[in-house]
PyMOL CGO cylinders between C-alpha atoms (Angstrom):
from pymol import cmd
from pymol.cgo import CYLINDER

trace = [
    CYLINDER, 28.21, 85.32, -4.18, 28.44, 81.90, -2.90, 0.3, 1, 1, 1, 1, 1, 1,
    CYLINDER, 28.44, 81.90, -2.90, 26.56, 82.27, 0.29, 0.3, 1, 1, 1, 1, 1, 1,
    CYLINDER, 26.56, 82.27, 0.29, 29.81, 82.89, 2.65, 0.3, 1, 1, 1, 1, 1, 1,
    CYLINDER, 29.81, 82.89, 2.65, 28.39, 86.02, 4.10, 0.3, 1, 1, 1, 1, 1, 1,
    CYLINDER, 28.39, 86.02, 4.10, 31.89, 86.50, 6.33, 0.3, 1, 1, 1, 1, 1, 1,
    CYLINDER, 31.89, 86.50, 6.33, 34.17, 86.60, 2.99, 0.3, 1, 1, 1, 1, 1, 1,
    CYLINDER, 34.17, 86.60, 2.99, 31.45, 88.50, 1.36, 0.3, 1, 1, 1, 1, 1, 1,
    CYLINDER, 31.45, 88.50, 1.36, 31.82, 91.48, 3.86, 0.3, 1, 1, 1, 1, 1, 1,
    CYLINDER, 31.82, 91.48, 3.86, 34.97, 91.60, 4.69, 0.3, 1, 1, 1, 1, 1, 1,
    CYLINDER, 34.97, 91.60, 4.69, 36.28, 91.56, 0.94, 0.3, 1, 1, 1, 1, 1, 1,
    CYLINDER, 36.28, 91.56, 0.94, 33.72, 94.42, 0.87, 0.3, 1, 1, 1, 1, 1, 1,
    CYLINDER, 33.72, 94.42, 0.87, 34.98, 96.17, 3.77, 0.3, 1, 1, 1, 1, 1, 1,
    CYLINDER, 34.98, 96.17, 3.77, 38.60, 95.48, 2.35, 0.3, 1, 1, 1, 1, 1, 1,
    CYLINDER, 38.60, 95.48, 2.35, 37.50, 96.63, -1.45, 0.3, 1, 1, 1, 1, 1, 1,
    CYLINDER, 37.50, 96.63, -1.45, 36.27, 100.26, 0.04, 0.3, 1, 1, 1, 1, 1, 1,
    CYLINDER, 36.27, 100.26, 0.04, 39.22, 100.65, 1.84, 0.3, 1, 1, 1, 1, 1, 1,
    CYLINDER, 39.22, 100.65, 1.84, 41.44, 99.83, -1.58, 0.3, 1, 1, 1, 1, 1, 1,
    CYLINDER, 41.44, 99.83, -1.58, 39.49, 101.74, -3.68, 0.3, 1, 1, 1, 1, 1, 1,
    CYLINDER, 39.49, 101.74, -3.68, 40.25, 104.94, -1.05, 0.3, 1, 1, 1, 1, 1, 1,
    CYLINDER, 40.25, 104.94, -1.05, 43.94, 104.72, -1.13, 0.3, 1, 1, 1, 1, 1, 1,
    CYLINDER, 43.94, 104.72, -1.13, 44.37, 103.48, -5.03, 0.3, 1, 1, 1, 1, 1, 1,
    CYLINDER, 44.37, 103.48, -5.03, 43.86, 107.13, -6.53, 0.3, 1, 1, 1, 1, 1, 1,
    CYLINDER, 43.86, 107.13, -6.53, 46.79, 108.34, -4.22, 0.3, 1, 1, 1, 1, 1, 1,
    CYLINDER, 46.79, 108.34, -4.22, 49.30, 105.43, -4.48, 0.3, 1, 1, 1, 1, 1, 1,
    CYLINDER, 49.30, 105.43, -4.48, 49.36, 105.78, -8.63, 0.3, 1, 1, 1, 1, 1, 1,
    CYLINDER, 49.36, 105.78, -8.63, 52.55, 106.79, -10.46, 0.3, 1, 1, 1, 1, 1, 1,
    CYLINDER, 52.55, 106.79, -10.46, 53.99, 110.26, -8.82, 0.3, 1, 1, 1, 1, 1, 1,
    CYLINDER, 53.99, 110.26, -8.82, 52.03, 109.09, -5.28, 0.3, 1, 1, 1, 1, 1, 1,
    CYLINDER, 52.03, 109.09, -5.28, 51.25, 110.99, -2.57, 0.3, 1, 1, 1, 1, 1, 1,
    CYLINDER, 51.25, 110.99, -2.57, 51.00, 108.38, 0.07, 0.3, 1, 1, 1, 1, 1, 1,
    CYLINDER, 51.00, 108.38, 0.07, 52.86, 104.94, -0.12, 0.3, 1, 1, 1, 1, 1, 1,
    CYLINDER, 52.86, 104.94, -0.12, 51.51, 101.73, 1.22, 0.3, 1, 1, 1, 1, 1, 1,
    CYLINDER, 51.51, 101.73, 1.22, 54.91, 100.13, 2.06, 0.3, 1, 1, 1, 1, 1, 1,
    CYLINDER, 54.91, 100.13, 2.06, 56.08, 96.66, 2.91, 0.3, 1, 1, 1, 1, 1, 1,
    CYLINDER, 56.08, 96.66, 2.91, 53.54, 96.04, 6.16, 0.3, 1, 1, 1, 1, 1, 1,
    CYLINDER, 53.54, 96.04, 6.16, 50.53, 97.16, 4.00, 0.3, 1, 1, 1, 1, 1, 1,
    CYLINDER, 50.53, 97.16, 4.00, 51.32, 94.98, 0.96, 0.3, 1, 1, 1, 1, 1, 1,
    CYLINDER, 51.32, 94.98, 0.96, 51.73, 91.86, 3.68, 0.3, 1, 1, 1, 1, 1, 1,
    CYLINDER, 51.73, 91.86, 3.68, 48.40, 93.01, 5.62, 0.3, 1, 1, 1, 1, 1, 1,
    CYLINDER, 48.40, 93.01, 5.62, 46.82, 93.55, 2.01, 0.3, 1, 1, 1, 1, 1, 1,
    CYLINDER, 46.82, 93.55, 2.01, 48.50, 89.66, 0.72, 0.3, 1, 1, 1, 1, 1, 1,
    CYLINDER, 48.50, 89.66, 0.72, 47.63, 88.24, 4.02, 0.3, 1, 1, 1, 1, 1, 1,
    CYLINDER, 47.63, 88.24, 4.02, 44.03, 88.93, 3.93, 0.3, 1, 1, 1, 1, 1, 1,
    CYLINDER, 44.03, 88.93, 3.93, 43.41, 88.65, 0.67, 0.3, 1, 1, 1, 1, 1, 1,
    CYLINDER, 43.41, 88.65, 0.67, 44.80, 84.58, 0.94, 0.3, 1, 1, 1, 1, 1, 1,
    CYLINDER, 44.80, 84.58, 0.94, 42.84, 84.17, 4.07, 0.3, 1, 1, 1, 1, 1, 1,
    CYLINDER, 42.84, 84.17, 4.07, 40.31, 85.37, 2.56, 0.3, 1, 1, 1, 1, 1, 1,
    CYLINDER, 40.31, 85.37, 2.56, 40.10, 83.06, -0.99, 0.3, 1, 1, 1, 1, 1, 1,
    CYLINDER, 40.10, 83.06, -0.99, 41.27, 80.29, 0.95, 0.3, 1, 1, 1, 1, 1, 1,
    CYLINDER, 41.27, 80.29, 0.95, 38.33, 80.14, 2.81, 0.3, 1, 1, 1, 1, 1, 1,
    CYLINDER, 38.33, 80.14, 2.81, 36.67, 80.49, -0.18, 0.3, 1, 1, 1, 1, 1, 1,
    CYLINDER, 36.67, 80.49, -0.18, 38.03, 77.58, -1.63, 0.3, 1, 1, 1, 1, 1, 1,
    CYLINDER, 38.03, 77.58, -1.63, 37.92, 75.58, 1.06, 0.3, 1, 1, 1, 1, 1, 1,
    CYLINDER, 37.92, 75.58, 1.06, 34.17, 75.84, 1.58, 0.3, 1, 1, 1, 1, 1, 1,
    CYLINDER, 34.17, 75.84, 1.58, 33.75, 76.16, -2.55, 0.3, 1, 1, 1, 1, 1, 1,
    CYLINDER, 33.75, 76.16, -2.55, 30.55, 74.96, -3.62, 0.3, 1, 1, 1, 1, 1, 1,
    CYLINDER, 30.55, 74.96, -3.62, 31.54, 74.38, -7.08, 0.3, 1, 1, 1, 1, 1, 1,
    CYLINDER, 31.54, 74.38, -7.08, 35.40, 73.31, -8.47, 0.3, 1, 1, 1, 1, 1, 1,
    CYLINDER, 35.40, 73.31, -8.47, 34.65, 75.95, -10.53, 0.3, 1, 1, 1, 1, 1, 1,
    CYLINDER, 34.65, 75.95, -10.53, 35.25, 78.82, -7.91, 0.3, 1, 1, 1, 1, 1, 1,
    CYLINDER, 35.25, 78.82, -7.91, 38.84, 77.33, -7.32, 0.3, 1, 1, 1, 1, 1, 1,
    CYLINDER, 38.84, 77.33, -7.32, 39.81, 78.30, -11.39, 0.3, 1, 1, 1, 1, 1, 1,
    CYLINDER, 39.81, 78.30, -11.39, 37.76, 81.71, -10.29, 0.3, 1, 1, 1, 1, 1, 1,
    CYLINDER, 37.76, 81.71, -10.29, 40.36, 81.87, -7.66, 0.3, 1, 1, 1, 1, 1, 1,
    CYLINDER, 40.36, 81.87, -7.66, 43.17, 81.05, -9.96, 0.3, 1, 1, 1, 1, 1, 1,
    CYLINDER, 43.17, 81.05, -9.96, 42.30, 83.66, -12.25, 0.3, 1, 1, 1, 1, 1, 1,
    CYLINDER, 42.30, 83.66, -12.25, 41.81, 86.31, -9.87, 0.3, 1, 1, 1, 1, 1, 1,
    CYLINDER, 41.81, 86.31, -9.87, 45.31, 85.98, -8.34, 0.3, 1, 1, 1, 1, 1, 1,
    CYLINDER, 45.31, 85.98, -8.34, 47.18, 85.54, -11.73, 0.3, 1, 1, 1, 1, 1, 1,
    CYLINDER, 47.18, 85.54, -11.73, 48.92, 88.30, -11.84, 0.3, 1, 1, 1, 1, 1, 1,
    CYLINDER, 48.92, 88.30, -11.84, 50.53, 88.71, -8.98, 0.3, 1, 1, 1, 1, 1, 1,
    CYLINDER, 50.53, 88.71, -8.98, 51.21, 84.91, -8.32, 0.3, 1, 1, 1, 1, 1, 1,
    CYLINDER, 51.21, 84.91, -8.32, 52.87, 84.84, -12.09, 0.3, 1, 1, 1, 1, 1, 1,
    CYLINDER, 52.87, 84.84, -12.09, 54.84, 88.03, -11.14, 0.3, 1, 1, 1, 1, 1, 1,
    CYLINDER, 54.84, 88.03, -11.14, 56.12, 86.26, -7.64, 0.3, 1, 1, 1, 1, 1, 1,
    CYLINDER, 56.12, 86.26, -7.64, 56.49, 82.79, -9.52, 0.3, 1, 1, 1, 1, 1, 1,
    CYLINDER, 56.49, 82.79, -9.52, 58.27, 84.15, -12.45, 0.3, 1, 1, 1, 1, 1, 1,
    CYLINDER, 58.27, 84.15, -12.45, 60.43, 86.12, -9.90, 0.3, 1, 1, 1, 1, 1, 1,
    CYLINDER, 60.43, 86.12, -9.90, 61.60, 83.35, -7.56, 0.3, 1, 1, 1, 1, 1, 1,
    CYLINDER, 61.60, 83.35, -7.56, 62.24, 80.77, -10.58, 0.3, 1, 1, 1, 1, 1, 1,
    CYLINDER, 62.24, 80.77, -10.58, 64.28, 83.24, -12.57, 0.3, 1, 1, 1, 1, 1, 1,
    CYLINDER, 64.28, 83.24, -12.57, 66.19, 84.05, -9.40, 0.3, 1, 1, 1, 1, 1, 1,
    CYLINDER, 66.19, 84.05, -9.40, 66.79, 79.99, -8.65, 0.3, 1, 1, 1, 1, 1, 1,
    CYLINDER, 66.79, 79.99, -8.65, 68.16, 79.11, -12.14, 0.3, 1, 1, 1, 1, 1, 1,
    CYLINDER, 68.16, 79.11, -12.14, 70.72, 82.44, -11.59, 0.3, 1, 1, 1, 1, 1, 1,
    CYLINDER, 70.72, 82.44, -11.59, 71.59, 80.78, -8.05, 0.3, 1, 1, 1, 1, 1, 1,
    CYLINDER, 71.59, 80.78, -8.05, 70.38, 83.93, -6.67, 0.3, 1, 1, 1, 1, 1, 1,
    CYLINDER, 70.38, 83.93, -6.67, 68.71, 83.85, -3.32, 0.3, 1, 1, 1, 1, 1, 1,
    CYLINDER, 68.71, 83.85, -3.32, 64.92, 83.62, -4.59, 0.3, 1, 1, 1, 1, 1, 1,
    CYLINDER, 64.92, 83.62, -4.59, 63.96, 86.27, -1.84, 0.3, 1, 1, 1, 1, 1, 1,
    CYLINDER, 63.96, 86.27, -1.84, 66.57, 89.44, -3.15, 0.3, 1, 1, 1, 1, 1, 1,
    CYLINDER, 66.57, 89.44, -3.15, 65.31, 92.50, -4.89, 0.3, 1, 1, 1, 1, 1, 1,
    CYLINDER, 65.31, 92.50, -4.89, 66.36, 92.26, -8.89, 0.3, 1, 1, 1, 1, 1, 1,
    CYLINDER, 66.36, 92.26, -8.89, 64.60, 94.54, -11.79, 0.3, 1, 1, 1, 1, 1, 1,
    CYLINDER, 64.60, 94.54, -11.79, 62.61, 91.29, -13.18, 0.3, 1, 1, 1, 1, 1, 1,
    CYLINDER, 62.61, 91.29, -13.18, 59.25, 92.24, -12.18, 0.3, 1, 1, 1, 1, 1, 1,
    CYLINDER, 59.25, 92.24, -12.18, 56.56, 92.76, -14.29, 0.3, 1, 1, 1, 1, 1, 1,
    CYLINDER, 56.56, 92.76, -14.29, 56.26, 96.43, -14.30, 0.3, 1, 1, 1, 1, 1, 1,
    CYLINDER, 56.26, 96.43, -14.30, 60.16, 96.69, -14.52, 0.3, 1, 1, 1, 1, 1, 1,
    CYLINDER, 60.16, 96.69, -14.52, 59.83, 94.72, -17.89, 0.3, 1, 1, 1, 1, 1, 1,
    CYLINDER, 59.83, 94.72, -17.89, 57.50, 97.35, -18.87, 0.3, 1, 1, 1, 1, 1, 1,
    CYLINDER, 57.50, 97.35, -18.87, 59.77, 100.16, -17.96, 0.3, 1, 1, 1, 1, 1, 1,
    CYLINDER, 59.77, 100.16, -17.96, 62.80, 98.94, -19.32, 0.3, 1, 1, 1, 1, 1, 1,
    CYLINDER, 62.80, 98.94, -19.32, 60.66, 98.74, -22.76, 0.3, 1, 1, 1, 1, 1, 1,
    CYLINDER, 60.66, 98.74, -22.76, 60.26, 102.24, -22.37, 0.3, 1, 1, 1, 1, 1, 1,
    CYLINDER, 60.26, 102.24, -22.37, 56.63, 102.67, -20.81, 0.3, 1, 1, 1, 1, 1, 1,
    CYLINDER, 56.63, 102.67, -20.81, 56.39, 105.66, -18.46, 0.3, 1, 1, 1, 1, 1, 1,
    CYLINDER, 56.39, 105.66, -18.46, 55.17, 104.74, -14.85, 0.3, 1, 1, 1, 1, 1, 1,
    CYLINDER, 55.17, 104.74, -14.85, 51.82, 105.59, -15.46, 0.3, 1, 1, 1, 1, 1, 1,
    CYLINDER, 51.82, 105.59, -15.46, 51.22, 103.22, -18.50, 0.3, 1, 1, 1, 1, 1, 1,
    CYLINDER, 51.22, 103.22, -18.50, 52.91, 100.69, -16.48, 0.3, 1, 1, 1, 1, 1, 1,
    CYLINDER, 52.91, 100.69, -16.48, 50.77, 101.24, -14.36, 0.3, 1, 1, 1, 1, 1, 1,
    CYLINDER, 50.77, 101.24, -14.36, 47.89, 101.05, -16.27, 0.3, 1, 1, 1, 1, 1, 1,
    CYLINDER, 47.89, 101.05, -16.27, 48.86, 98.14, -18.12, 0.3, 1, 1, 1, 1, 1, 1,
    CYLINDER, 48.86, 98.14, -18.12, 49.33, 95.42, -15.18, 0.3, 1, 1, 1, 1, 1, 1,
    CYLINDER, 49.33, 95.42, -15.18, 45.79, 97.38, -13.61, 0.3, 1, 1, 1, 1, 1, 1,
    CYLINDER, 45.79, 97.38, -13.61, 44.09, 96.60, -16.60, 0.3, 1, 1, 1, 1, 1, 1,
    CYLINDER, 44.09, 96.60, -16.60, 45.18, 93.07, -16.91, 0.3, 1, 1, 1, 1, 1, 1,
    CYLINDER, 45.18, 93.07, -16.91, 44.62, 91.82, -13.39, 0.3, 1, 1, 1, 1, 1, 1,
    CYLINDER, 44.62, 91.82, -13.39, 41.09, 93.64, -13.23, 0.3, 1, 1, 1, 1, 1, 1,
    CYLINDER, 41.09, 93.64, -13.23, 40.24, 91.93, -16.44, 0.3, 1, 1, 1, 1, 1, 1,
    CYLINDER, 40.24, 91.93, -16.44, 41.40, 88.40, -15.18, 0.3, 1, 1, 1, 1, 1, 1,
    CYLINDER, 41.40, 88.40, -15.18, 39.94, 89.35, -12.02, 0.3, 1, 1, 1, 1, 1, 1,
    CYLINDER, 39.94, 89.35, -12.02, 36.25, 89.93, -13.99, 0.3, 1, 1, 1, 1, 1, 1,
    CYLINDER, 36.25, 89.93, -13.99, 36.71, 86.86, -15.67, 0.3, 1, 1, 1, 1, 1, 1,
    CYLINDER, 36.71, 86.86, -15.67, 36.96, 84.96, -12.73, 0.3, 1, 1, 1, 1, 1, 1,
    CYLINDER, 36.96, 84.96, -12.73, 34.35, 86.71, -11.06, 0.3, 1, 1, 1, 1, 1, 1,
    CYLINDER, 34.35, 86.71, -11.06, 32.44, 85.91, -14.73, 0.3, 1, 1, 1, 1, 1, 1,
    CYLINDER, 32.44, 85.91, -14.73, 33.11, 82.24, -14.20, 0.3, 1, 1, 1, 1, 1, 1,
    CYLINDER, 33.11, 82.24, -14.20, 32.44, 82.00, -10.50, 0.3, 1, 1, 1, 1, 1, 1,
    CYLINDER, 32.44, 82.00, -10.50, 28.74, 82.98, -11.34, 0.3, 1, 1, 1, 1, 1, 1,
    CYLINDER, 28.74, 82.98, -11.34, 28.10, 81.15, -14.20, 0.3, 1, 1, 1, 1, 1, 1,
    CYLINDER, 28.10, 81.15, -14.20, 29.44, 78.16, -12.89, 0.3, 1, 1, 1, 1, 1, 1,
    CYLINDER, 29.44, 78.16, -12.89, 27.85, 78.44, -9.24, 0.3, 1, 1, 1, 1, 1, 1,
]
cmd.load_cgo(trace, "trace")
């Protein structure tokens, strides 16, 4: 999209392998990622947008950025600041995550699920949105 062919395919190459695993990792999964594919997924995908941002174009592709990775960097934020003001260490497990919330408010897994899917793909298309109108 902005002429960084290397991002371009390898967030391509990373999307198809996503997309391949997603159906089987919903609620009632068949196959798990676990902690060292969540860090290999996390890792690549900030290596990824921060050489994006780094050779941006535009300052608009940074608040693309931004909007892509809302989700989960509220969801972390949220996490370690509500641990802090407890004077818990910020880096223990706790039922304050997003789709925890959602459970405890009585969704089922699966429209948990749905719900924080649905949000970050629509933040995610609205950054995408705003990376192309603004390149």
């Amino acid at each position: 999209i902005v002429g960084n062919l290397d991002v371009w395919v390898c967030s391509l190459l990373l999307l198809d392998a996503i997309l391949g695993f997603l159906p089987r990792n919903f609620p009632n999964a068949k196959i798990f990622m676990g902690d060292g594919g969540a860090l290999f997924l996390g890792f690549t995908l900030g290596a990824l947008s921060s050489d994006l941002v780094a050779n941006a174009p535009s300052p608009i592709l940074v608040l693309s950025v931004y909007l892509i990775f809302r989700m989960p960097n509220a969801d972390a934020v949220s996490s370690f600041v509500r641990r802090a003001i407890k004077r818990k260490n910020p880096f223990s497990a706790d039922r304050g995550h997003f789709h925890h919330r959602l459970l405890d408010w009585g969704f089922s897994k699966e429209c948990a699920a749905l719900a924080l899917t649905t949000a970050t793909l629509f933040l995610g298309f609205v950054g995408v949105l705003i990376a192309l109108m603004g390149i």
